[in-house]
N, C-alpha and C positions, 0 to 999 in steps of 0.2 A: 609126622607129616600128614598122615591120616585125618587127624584133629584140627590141623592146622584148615586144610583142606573143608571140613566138615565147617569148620567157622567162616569160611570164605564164600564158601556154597548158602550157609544161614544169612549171610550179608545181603548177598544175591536174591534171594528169597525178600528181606526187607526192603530192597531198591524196589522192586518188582512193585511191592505196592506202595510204596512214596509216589512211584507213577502210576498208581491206577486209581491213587484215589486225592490227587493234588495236578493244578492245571499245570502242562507242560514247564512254563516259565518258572514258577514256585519251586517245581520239585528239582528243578536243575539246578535255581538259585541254591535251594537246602545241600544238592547231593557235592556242588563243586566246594561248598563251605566248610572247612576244615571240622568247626565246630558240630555242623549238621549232621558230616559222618562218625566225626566221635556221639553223637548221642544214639544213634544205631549201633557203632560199635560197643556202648558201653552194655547198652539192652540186651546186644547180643551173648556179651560176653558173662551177665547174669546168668541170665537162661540156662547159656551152657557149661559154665566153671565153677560158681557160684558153689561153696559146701554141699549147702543144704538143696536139695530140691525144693523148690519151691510152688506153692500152691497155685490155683488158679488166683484167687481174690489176692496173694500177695504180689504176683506180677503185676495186676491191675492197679493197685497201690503203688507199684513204682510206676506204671504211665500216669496216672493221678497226681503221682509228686514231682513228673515231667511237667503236666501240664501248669501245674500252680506254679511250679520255679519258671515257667517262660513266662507269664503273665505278672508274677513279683517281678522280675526283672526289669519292667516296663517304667515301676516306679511311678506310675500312675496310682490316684487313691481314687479312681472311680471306673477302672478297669480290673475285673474281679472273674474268678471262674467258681463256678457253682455246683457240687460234685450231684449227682442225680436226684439223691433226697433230699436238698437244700433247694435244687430249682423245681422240683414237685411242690413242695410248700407255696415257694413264689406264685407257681401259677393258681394254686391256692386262693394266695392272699392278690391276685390280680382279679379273679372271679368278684369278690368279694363275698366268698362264703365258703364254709367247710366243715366237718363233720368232728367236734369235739367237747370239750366239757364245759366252756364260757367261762376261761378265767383269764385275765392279762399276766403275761410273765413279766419280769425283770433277770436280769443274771444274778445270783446269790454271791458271787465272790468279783473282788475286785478286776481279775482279770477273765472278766467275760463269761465264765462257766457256769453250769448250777443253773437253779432257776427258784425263784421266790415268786408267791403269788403277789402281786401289785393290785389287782383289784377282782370282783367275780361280778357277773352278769346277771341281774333280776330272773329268775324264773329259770331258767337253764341249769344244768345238772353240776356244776361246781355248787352256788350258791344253797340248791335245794337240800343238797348233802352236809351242808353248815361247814365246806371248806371259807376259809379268812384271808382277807389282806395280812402279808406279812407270816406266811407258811413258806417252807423252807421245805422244797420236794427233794425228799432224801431216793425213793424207788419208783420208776414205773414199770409194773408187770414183773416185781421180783428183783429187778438187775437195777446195781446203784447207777445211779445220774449225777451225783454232784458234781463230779468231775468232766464232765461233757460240756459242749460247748451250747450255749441256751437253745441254739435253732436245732440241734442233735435232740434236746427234751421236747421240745414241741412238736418234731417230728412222730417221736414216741408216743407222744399224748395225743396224737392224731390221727383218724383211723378212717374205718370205714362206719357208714349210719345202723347204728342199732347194738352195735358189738360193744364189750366189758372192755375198761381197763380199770388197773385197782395202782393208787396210789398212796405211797407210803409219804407222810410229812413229820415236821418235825416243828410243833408250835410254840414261841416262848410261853415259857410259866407253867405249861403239862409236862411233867416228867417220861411219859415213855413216849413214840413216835402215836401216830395215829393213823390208819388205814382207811380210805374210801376205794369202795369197791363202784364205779359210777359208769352207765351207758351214756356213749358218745350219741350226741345230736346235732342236728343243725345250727349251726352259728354261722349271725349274719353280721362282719366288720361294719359297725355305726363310725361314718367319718367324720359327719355331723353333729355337734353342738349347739343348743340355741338360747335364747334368754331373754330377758324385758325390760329396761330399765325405766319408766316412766312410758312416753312415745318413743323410747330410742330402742331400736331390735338389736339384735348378738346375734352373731356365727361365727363360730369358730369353726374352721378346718383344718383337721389335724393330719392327713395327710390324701395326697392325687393319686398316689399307689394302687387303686384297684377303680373296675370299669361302672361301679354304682353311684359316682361321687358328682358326676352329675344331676341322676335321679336325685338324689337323696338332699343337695343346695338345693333344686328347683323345690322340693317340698317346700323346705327349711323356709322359702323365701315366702310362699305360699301362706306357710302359718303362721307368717309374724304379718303379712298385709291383713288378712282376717281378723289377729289381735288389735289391728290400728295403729300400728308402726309408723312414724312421719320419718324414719332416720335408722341410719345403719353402721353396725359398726362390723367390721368384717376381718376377725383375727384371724391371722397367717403364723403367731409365733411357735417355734417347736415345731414347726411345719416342714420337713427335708422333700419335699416336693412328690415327683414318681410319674407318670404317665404326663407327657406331652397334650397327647390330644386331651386328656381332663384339665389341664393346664388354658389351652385355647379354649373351653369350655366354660369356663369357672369365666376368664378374664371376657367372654364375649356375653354372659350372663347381665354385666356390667356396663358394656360400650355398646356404642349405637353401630357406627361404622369404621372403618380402618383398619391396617395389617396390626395383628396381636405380636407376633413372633417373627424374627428372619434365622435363618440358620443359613451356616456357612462351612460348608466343608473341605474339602482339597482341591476343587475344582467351582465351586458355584454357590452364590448367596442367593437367596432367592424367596419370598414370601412364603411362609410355613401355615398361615394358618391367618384369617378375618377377624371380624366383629361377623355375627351373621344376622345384624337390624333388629332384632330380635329381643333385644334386653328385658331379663326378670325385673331386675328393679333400675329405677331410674330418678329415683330422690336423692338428697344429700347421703354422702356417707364418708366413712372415714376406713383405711387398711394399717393393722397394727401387725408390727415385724420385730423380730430380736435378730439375735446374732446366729438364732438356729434355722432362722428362714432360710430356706435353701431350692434352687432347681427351679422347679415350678410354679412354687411360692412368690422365687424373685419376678419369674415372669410376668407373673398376674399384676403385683406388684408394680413391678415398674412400668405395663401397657398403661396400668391407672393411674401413672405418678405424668409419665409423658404427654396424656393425651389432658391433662389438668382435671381426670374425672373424681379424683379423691388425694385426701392430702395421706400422707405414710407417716403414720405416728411410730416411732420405737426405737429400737437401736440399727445401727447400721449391719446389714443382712450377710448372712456367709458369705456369700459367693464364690457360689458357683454357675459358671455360665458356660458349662460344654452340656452335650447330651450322649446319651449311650445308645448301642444297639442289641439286642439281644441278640445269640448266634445258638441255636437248642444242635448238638452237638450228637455225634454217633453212639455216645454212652450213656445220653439223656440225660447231661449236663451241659451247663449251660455258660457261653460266655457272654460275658458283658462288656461290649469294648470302645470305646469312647470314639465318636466317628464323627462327629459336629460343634462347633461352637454357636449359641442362639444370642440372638441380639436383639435389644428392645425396639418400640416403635422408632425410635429416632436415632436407631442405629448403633445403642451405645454398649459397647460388651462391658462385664461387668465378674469374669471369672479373676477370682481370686483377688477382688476389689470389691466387692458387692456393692446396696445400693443404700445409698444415704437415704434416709428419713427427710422428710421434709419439717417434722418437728421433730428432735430426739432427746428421745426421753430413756433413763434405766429402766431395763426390768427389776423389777423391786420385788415379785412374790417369791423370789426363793432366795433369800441372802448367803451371801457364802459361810456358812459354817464358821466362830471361832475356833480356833485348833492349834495346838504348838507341840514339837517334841525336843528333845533334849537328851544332854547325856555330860555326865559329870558330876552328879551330885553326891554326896553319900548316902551308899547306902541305906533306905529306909525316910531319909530325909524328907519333910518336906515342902515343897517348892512351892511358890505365891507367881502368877503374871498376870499383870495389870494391864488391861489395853483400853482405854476408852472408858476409862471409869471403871469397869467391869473388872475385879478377882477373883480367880481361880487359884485353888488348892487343889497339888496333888503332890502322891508320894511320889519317891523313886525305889525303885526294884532294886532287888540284890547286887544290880553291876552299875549302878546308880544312872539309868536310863527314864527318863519320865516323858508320858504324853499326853494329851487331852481334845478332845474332838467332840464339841458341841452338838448333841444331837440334832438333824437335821428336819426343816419345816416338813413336816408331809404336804404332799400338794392335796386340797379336799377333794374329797371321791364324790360324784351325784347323787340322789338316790337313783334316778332312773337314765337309764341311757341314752344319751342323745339331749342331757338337761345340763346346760352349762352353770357350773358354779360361779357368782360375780361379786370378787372384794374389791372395790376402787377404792376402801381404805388401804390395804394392802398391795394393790396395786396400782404401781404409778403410769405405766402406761393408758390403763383402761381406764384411770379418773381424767389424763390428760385428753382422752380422745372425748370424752362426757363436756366439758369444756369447748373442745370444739365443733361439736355439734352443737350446744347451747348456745351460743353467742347470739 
């Protein structure tokens, strides 16, 4: 009875602060909700019956794996919660700068983990070290990472200015691992790409995610008028968007006057954001999109497509057309919870429809891989597939299973940062928009 009592008194204790730190209405909604008091009841019932005692950091683990199963629940894929180290980084990557070695990651294994170097930075302490494209980071600081989730390695790899991390990789072709021992520096995210093709300029923006990405277009635009630019071509693709107001920025660089954005919430649509008269540039130009354009991208996108300032070369865009809000949380985590839908100048939403091209064209520089697998052969056997004129040979394995997967294009790396590489043979979008500007 005793226990019973001791668990009833613990409940009490958790009502206590559902209301002290939830408005009146919420916490009442939660406390008469059947479900709301089983999840106090279950926390409680951890705590106190639970085997093992349990630590500080593994309670916290269980409200962390509360908070992620309410927000999975949602079934939203752009409402996300961000556990403390993960939205540190963010704000990070919103600054647009932070303290570490100058290398791009990718995930090393299929399902997200790991981390492979993708490319390193001129002059900054990956490159100087003679770390490569295509390193396989096996340790940072001693403790394996492969199995961590990539934003868990970057976390690691990120530090404070001035201080050692030593990292262990694992390079094709060298037989044992190989160690850099490298002080972390200042890196500055370059969002900016630029280029020349005859009088016709490049920019590529690769993404709206962080607060320099206005500075750094106004450059871009700057340096290509100086080289004598009569024409612009202004890619968006692989662009998944990020910051709103760099979004109304980017798109008011381009427009003289009128609403960039509306956004629409549960109660009210209303102008989001101008032209502010102001336009960088204001000659012919052309916006190129795929299927990764995304968010902010579409919006630029489609103020330019509506207001007839540029034609939209590429594939038809993601779409997505809600935005998120960040909510920075008591544990210094961070939610992100989808609270608006935006809509272009002429009012047209466009989530989970995205925005047609006004000419569409494939993206053509990274073709999908040949690849096939199989099972049924005899063992040892070996299999011939023809596709397109093209044969391939391969064996089959002892349980007579066979597969093959086409090495894939590397996309070309710069040399310098901020220098866009430009194939219009290889690229059909980029040669079709060269056309439309020449006519």
């Amino acid at each position: 009875m005793k226990k019973r009592a001791w668990f009833i008194a613990g409940i009490g204790v958790l009502l206590a602060l559902v209301y002290a730190q939830l408005p009146r209405p919420q916490a009442e909604s939660l406390l008469q909700n059947p479900n709301g008091q089983a999840l106090l009841e279950v926390y409680q019932r951890i705590q106190q019956d639970y085997l093992e005692t349990l630590p500080k950091d593994r309670l916290n683990a269980l409200l962390e794996g509360a908070i992620g199963g309410m927000v999975a629940a949602l079934k939203d894929p752009f409402t996300s919660y961000s556990p403390p180290q993960r939205a540190s980084l963010r704000q990070e990557d919103l600054r647009g700068e932070f303290y570490g070695i100058g290398a791009t990651l990718t995930p090393a294994n299929p399902d997200g983990t790991g981390a492979r170097i993708e490319g390193v930075m001129k002059g900054l302490p990956a490159q100087r070290a003679g770390m490569r494209a295509g390193d396989v980071i096996l340790e940072v600081d001693g403790e394996d990472v492969t199995g961590l989730p990539l934003q868990e390695v970057v976390a690691r790899i990120r530090g404070r200015e001035g201080t050692k991390v030593t990292i262990k990789v694992r390079r094709e072709g060298v037989p044992a691992p190989l160690i850099f021992e490298l002080i972390r520096e200042k890196v500055e995210i370059i969002s900016v790409s630029t280029g020349k093709i005859g009088d016709v300029g490049y920019i590529a923006l690769e993404t709206f995610a962080n607060f320099k990405v206005e500075d750094q277009l106004k450059k871009a635009v700057e340096d290509l008028k100086a080289q004598g630019v009569k024409k612009l071509i202004f890619d968006l693709r692989d662009n998944g968007g990020g910051l709103l107001d760099q979004g109304c920025a980017v798109a008011s660089a381009f427009l003289k006057e009128g609403p960039i954005v509306y956004t629409r919430t549960k109660n009210l649509t209303r102008v989001w954001c101008e032209a502010s008269g102001r336009p960088l540039w204001d000659g012919p130009m052309v916006v190129l999109v795929n299927g990764n354009s995304a968010s902010a991208s579409e919006i630029v996108a489609g103020a330019l497509q509506d207001y007839g300032r540029a034609k939209v070369i590429g594939e038809k865009t993601f779409g997505k057309g809600v935005g998120q809000t960040p909510y920075t949380l008591a544990n210094g985590g961070e939610l992100t919870l989808v609270t608006f839908e935006w809509l272009t100048p002429k009012r047209r939403a466009i989530n989970q429809e995205g925005l047609k091209p006004d000419v569409e064209v494939k993206d053509t520089r990274f073709p999908t891989p040949f690849s096939f697998q199989g099972a049924g052969a005899p063992p040892g056997a070996e299999v011939s597939v023809t596709l397109n004129g093209k044969t391939v040979k391969v064996k089959a394995d002892a349980e007579g299973k066979f597969t093959y997967a086409e090495p894939q294009r590397q996309r070309p790396l710069p040399e310098e940062r901020g220098q866009a590489v430009l194939d219009p043979e290889n690229d059909a979008i980029l040669k079709r928009a060269l056309e439309e500007l020449n006519r």
